[in-house]
VOMAR-801370 format. One line per 8 residues: their letters; for each residue x, y, z of N, C-alpha, C. Coordinates in Angstrom, 1 decimal. Atoms other than C-alpha are relative to their C-alpha. Layout:
% residues N
A) X Y Z X Y Z X Y Z ~ ...
% end
This chain:
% residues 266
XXXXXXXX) -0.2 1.2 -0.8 24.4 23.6 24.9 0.0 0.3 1.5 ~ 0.4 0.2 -1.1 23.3 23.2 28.6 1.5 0.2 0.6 ~ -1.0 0.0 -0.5 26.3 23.8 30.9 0.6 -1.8 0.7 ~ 0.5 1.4 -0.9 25.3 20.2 32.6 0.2 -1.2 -0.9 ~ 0.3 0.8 1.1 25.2 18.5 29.4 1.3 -0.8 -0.3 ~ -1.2 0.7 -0.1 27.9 15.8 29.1 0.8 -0.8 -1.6 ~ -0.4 0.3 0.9 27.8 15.3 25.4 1.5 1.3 -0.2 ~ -1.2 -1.3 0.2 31.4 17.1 24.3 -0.3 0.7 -1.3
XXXXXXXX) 0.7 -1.0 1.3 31.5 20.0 21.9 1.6 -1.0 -0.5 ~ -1.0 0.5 0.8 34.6 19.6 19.3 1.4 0.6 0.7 ~ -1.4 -0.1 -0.9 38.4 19.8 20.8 0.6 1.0 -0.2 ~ -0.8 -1.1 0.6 40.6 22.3 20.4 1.4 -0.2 0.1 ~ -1.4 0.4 0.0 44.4 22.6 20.2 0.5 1.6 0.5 ~ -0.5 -1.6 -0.9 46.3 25.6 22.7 1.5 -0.8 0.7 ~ -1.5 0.1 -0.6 49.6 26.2 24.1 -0.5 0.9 1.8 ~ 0.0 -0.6 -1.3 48.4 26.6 27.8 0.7 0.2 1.0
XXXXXXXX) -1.0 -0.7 -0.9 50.1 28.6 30.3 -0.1 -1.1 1.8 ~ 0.0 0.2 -1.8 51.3 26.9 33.6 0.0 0.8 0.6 ~ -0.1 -0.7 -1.4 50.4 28.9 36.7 0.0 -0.5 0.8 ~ -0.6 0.6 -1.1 51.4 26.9 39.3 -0.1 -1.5 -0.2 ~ -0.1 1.4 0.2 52.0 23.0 40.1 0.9 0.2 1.7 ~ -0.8 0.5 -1.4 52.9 21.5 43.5 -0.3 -1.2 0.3 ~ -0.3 1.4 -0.5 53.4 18.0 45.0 -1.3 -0.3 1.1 ~ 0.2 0.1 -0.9 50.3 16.9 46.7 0.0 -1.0 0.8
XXXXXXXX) 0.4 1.2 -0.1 50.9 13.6 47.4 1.6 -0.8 -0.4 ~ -0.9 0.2 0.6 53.9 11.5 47.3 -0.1 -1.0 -2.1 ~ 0.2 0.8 1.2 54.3 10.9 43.3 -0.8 0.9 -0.7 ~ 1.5 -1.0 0.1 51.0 13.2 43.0 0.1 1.2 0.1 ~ -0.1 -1.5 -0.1 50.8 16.5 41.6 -1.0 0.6 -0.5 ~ 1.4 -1.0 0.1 48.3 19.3 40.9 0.2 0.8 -0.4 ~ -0.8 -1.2 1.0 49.1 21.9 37.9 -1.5 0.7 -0.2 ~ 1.3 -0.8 0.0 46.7 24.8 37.8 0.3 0.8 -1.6
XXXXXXXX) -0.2 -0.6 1.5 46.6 26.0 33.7 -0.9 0.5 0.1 ~ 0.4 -0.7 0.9 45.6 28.9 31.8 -0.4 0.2 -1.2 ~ 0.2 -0.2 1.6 44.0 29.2 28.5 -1.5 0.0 -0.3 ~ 1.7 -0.5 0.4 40.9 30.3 26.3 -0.4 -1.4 0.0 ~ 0.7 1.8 0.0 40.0 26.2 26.0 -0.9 0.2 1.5 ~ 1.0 0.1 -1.2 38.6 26.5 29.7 -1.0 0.3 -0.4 ~ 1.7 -0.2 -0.4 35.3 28.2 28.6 -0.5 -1.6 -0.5 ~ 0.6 1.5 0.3 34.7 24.7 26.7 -0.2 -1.3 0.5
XXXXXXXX) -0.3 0.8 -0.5 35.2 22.8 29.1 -1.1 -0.9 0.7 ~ 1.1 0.2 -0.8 32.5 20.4 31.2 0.7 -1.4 0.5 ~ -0.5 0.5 -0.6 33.0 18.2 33.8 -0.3 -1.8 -0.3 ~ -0.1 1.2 0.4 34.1 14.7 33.4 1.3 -0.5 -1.6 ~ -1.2 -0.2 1.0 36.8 15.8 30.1 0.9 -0.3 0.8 ~ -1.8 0.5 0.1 40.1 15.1 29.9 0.8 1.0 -0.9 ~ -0.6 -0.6 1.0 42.7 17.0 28.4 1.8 -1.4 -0.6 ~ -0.7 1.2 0.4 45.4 15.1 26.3 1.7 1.2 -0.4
XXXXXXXX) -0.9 -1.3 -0.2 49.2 17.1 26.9 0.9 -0.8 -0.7 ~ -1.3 0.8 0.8 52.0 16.9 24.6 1.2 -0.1 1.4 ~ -1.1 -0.2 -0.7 55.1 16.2 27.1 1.0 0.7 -0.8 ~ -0.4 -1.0 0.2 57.6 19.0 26.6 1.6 -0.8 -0.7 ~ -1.1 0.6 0.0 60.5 16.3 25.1 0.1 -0.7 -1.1 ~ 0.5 0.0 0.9 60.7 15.4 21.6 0.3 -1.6 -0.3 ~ -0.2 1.6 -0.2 61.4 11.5 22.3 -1.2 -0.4 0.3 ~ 1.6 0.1 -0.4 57.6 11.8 23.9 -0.7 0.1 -1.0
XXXXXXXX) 0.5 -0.1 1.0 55.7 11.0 21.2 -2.0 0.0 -0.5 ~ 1.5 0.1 -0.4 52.3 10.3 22.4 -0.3 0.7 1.3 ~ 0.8 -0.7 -1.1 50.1 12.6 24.5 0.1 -0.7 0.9 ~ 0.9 0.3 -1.3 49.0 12.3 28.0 -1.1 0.2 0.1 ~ 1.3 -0.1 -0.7 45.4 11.6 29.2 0.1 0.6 1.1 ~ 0.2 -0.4 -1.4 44.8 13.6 32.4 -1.5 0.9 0.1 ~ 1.5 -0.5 -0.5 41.2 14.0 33.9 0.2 1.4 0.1 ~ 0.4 -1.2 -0.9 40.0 17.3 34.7 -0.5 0.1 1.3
XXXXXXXX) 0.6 -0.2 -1.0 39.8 18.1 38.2 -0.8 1.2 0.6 ~ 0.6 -1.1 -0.4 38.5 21.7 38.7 -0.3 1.1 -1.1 ~ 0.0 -0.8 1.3 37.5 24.1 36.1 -0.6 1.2 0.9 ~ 0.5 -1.0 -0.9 37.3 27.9 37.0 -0.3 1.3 -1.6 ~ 0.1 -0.2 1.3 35.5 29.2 33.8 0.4 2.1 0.0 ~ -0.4 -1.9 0.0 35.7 33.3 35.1 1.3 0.3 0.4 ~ -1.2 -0.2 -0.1 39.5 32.9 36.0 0.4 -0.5 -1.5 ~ -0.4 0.7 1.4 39.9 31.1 32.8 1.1 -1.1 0.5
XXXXXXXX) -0.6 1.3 -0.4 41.7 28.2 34.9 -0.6 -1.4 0.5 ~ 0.2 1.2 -0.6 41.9 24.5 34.7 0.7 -0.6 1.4 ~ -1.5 0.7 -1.1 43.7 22.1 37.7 -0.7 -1.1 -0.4 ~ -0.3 1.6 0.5 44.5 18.7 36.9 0.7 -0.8 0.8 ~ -1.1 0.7 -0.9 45.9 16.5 39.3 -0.1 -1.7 -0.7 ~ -0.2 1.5 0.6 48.0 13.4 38.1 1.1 -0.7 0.6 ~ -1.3 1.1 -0.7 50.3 10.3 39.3 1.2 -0.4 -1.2 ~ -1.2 0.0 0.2 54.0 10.3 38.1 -0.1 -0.9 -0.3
XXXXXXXX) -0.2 1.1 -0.3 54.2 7.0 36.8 1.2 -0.6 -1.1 ~ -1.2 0.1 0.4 57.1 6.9 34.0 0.4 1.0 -0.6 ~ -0.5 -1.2 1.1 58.9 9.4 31.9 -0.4 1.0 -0.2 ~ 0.8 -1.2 0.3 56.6 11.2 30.4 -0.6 0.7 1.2 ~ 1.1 -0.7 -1.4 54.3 12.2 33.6 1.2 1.0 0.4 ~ -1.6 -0.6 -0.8 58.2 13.0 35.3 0.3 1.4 -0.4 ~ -0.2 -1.3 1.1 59.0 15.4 32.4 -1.2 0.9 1.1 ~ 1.3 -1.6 -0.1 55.4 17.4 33.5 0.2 0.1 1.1
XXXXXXXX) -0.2 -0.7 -1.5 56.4 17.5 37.4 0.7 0.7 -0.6 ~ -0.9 -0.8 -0.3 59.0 19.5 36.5 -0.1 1.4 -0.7 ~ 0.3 -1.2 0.9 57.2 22.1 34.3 -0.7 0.6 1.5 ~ 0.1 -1.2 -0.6 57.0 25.8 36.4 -0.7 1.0 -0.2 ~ 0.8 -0.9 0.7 54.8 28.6 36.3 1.0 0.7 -0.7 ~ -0.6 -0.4 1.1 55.3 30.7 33.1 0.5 -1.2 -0.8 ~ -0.6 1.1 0.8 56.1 27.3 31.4 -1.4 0.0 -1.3 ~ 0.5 0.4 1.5 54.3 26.4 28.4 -1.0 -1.4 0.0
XXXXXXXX) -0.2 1.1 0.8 52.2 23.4 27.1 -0.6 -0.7 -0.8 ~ 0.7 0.1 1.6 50.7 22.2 23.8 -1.1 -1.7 0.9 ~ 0.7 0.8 -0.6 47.5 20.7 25.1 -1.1 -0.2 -1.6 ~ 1.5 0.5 0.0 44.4 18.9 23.3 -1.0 0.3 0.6 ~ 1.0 0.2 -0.7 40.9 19.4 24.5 -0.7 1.3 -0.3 ~ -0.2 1.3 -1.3 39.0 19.3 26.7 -0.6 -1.2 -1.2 ~ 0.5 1.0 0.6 38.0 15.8 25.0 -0.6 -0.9 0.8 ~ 0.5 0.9 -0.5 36.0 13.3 25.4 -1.7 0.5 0.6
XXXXXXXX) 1.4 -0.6 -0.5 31.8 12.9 26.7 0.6 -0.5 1.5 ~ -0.1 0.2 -1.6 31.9 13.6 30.5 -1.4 -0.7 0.7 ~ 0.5 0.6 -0.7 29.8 13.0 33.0 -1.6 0.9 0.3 ~ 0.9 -1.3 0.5 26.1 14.3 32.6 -1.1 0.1 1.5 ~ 0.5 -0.3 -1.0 24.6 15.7 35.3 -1.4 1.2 0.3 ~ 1.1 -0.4 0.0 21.4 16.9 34.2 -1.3 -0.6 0.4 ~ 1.3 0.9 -1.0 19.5 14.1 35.6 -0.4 0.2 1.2 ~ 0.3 -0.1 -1.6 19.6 15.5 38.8 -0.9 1.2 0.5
XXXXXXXX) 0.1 -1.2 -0.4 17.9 18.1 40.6 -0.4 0.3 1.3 ~ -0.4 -0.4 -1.1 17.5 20.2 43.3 -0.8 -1.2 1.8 ~ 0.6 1.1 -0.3 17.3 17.9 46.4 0.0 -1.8 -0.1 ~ -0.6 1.2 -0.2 18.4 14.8 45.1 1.0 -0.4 0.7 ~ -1.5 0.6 -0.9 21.1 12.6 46.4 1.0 -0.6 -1.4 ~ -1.1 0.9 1.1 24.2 11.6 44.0 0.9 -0.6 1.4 ~ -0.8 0.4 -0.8 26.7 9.3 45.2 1.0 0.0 -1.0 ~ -1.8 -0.5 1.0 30.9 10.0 43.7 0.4 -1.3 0.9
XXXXXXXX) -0.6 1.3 -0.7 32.4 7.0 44.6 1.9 -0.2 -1.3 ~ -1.1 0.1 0.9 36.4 7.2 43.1 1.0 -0.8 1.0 ~ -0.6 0.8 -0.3 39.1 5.2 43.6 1.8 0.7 -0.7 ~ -1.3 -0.6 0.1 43.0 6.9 43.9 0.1 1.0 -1.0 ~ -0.7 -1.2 0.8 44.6 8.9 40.9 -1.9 0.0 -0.9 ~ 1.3 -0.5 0.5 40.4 8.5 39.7 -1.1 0.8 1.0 ~ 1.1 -1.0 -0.3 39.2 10.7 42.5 0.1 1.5 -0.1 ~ 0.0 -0.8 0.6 40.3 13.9 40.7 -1.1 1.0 -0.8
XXXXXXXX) 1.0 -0.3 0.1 37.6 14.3 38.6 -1.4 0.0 0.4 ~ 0.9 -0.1 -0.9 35.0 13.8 41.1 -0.3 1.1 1.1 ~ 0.6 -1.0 -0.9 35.5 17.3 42.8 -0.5 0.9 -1.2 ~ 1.3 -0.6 0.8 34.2 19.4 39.7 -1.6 -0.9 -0.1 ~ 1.1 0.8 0.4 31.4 16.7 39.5 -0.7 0.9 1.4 ~ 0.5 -0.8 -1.5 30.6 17.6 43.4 -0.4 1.2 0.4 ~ 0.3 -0.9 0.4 31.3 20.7 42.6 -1.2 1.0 -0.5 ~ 1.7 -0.1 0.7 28.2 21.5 40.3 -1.1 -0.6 0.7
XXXXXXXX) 1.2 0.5 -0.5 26.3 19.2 41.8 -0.6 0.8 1.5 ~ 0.4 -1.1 -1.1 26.4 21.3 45.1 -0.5 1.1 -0.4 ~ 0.9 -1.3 0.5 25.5 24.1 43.3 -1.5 0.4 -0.7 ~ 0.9 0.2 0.5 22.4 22.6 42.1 -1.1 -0.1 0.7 ~ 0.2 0.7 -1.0 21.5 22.0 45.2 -0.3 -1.9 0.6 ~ 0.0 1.3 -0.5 21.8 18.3 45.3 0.8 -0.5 1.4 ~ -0.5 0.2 -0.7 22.7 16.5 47.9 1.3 -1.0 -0.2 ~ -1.6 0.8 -0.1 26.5 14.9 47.8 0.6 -0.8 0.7
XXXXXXXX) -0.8 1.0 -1.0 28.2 11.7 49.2 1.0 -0.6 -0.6 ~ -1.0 0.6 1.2 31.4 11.1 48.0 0.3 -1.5 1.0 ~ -0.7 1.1 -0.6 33.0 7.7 48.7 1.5 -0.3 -0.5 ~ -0.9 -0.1 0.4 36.7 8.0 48.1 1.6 -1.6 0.6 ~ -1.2 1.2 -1.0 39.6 4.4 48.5 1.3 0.1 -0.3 ~ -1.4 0.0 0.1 43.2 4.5 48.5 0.8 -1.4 0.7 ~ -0.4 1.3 -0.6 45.8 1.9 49.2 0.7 0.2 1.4 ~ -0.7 -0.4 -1.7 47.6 3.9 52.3 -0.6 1.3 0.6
XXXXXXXX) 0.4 -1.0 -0.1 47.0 6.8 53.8 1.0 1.4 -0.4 ~ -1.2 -0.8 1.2 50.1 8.6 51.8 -0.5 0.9 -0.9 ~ 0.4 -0.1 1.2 48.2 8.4 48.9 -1.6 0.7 -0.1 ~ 1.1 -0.9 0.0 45.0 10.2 50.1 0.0 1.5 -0.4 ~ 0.0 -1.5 0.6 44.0 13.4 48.1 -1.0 0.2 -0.1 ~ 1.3 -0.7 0.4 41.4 15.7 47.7 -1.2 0.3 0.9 ~ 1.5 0.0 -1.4 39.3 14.9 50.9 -0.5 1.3 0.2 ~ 0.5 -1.3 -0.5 39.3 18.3 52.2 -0.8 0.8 -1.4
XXXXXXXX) 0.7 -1.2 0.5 37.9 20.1 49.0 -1.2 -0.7 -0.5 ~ 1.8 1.1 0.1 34.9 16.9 48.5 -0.7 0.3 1.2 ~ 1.1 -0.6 -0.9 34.0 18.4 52.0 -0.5 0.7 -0.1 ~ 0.7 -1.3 1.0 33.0 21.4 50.5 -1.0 -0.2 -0.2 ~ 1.1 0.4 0.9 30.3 20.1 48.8 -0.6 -1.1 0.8 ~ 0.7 1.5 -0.6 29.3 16.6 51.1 0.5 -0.5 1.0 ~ -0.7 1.5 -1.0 29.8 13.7 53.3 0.8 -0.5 -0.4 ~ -1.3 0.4 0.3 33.1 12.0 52.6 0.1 -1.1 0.9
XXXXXXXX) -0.8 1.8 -1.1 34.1 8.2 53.9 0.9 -0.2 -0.9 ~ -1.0 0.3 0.6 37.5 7.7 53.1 0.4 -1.1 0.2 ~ -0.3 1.1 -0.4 38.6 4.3 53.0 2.0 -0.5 -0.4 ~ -1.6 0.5 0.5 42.3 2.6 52.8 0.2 -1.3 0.2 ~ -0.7 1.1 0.0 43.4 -0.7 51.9 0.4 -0.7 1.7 ~ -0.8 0.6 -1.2 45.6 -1.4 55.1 -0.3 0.9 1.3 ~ 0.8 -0.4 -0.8 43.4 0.6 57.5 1.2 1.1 0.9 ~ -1.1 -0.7 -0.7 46.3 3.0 57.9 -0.7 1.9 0.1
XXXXXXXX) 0.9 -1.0 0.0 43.2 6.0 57.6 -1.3 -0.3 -0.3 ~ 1.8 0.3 0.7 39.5 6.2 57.2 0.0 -1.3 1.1 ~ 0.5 0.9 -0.6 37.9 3.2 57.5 0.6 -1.4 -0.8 ~ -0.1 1.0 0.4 39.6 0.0 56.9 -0.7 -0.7 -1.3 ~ 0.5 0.9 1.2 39.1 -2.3 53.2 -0.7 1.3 -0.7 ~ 0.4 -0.9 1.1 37.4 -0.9 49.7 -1.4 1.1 0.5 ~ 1.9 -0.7 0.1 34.3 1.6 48.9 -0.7 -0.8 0.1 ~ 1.2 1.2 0.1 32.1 -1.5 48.5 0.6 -0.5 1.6
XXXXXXXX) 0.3 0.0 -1.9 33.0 -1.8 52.7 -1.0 0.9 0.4 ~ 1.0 -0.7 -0.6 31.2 1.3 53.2 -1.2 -0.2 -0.9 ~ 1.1 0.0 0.6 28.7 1.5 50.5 -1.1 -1.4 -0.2 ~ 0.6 0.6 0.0 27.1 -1.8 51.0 -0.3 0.1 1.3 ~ 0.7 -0.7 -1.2 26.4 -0.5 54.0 -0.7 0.7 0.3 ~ 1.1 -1.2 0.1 24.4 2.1 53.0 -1.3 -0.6 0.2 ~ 1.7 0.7 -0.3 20.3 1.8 53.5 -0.8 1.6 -0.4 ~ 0.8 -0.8 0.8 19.5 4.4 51.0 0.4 0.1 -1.2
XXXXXXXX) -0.3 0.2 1.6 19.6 4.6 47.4 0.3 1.0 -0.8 ~ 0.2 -1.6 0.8 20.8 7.2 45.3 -0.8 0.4 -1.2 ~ 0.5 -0.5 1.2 19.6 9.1 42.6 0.7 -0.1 -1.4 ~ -1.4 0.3 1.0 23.0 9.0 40.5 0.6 -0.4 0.6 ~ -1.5 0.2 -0.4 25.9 7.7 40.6 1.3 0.6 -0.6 ~ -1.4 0.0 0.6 29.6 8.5 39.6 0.8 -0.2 0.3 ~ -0.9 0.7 -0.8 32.5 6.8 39.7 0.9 0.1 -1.1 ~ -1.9 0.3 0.4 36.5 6.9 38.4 0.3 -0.6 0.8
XXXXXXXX) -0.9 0.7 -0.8 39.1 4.7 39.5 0.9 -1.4 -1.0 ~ -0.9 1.3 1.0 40.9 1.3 38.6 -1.2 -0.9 -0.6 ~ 0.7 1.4 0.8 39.4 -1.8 36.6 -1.0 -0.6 1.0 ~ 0.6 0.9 -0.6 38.4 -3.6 39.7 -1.3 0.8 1.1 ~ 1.7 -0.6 -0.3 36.0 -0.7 41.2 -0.6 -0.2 -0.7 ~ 0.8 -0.6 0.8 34.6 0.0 38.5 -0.9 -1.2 -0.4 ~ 0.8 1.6 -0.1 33.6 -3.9 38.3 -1.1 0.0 0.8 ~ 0.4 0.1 -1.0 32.2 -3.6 41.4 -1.3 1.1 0.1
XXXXXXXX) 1.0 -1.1 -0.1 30.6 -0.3 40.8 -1.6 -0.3 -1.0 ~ 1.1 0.4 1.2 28.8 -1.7 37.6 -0.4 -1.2 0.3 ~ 0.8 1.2 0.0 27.7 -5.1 39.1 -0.9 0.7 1.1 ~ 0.5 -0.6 -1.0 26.5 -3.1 42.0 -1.6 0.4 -0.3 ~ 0.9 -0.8 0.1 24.5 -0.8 40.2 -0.3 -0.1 -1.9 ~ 0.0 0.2 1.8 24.0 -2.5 36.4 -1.1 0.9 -0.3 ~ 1.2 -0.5 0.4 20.1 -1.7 36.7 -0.3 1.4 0.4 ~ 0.2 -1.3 -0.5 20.4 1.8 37.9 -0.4 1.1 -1.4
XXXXXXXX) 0.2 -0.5 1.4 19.1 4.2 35.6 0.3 1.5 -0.5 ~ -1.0 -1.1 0.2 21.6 7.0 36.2 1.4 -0.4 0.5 ~ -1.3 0.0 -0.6 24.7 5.1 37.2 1.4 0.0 -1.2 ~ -1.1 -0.4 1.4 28.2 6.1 35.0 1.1 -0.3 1.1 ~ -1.8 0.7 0.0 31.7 4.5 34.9 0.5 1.2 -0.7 ~ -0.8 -0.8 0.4 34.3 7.0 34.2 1.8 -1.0 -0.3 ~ -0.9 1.5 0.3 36.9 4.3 32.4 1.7 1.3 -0.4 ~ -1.2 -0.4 0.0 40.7 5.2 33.0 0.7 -0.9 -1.7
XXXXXXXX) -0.5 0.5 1.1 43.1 4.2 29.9 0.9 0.6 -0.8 ~ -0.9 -0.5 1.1 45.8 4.5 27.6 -0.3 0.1 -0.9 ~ 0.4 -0.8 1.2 45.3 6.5 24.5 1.1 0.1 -1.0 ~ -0.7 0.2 1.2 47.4 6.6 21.5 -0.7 1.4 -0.7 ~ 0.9 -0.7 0.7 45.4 9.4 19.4 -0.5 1.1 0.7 ~ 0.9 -0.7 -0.7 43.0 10.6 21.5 -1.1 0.6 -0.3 ~ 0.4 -0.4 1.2 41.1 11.1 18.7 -1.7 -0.5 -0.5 ~ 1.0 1.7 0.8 39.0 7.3 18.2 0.7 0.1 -1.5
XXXXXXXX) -0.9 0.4 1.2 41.3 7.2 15.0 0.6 -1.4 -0.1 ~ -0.9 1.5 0.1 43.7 4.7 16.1 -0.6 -1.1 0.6 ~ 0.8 1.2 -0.7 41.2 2.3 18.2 0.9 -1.2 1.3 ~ -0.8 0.8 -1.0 44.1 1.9 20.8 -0.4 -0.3 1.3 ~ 0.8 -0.4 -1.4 41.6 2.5 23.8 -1.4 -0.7 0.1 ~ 1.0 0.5 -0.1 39.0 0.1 23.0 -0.5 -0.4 1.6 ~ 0.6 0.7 -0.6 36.3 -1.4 25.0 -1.1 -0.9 -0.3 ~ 1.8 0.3 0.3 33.6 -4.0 24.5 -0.9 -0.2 0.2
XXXXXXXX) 1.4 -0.4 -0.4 30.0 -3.8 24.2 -0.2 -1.1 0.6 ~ -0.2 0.9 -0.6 28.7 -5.6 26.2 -1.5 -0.8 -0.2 ~ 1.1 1.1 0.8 25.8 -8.3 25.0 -0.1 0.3 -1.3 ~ 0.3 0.1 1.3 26.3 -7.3 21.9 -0.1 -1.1 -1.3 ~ 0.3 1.3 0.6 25.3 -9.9 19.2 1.2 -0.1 -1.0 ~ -1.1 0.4 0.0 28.6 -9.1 17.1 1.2 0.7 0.5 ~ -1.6 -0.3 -0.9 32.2 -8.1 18.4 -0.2 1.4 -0.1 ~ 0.2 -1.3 -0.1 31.4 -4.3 19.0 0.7 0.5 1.0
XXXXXXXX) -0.6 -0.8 -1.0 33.7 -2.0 20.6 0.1 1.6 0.2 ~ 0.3 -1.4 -0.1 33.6 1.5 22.3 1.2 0.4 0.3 ~ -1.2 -0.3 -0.3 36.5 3.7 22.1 0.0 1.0 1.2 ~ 0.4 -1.1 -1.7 37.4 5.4 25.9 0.1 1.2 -0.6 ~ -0.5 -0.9 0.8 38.8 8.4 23.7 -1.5 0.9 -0.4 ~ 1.6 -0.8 1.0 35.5 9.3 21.7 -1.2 -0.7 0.4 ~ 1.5 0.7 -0.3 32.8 7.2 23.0 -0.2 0.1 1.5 ~ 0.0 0.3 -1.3 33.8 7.4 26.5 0.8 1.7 0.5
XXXXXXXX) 0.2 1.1 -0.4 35.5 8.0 28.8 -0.8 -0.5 0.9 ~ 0.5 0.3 -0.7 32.4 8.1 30.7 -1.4 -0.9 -0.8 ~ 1.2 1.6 0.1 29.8 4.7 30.4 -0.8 0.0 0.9 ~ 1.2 0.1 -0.7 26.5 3.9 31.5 0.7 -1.2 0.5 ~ 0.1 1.9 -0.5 26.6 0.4 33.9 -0.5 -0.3 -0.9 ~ 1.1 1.3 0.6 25.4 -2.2 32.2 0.2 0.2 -1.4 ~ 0.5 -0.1 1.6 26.4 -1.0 28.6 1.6 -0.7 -0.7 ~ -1.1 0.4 0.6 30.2 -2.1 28.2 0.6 -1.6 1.1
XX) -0.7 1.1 -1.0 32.4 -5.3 29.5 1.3 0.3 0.9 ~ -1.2 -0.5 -0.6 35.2 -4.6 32.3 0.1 -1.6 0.2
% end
């Protein structure tokens, strides 16, 4: 299988070692794990973590943000947002934790090559997995433009290691960094076309990203969601097809969570 190649291989099940975790962001943290699962890993996965509390009964989804396959370390950055998440700030190196993965088809980045242009376009706790994307892609030699929005300037992450790799317009809500209003302020501004696209974030980019760019014939939605399974078993993570003639749905879990524009309904 191609390194680039975005179909996933089959999941695995590991008790991966925490080596570090720090706060980058209020709310927002960044855990750097250990384990043989990294060689399988390709960009655009998810891993799905048991929380460490035996009331927690359903995994956590959390993107992949960096994969370092000759250290044998993932980093994953995620937003605190009840209970469960809470529990995993507080896991320390030398900590433990019964992970899933990586799962799910990522984001395929064999369409590109040396010399093209992609454009990463994410939106808050979804511009995580858009620096391995960047990542590779700079190594391909393509050319990189991320477009990254947040709602304050608090809540900005990651800019500095999307420089690395590209151009970066950071945008915020309430014009308290960057450039005032969403990605669709800068990017319909643009007056050049990319090659690819890629994009994470909430419901209402990813609307925008896919009316934007329905007829493109490399643009991908990276669809956020709650999971149950994690599996496509339980069909808690649907999505529907979208012109389909009857009621067809794709699960973000196993069929996702990365989508072509133009092929599901947001």
């Amino acid at each position: 299988m191609s390194p680039n190649c975005h179909k996933k291989s089959k999941f695995l099940k590991e008790d991966l070692l925490v080596v570090g975790q720090r706060e980058v962001a209020p709310r927002i943290f960044e855990m750097v794990l250990s384990g043989q699962m990294v060689q399988n890993m390709a960009v655009g996965q998810f891993l799905h973590l048991r929380v460490p509390d035996p009331s927690k009964l359903l995994r956590r989804p959390i993107s992949i943000c960096e994969i370092d396959k000759e250290a044998g370390l993932v980093t994953i950055v995620y937003r605190v947002e009840r209970a469960g998440t809470a529990i995993l700030s507080t896991l320390k190196a030398g900590d433990i934790i019964d992970t899933m993965g990586p799962q799910g088809n990522g984001f395929d980045l064999s369409v590109l090559e040396n010399g093209q242009h992609a454009l990463l376009i994410g939106g808050g706790i979804g511009v995580p997995p858009l620096v391995e994307t960047a990542k590779q892609l700079h190594a391909k030699g393509v050319q990189v433009t991320s477009v990254i929005g947040f709602a304050t300037k608090d809540a900005v992450i990651l800019e500095e290691k999307l420089r690395s790799y590209g151009d970066v317009y950071v945008t915020t809500d309430d014009g308290s960094y960057g450039i005032k209003g969403y990605v669709s302020t800068v990017i319909d501004n643009f007056d050049w076309l990319p090659d690819a696209v890629y994009s994470c974030g909430a419901p209402g980019m990813l609307k925008y990203v896919d009316q934007k760019f329905e007829n493109h014939p490399h643009a991908y939605l990276s669809m956020e969601s709650r999971m149950a399974c994690g599996m496509g078993a339980c069909y808690a993570c649907v999505v529907p097809v979208r012109d389909a003639v009857a009621s067809v749905n794709k699960r973000v879990c196993e069929d996702g969570p990365v989508f072509e524009t133009g092929s599901i309904s947001l």
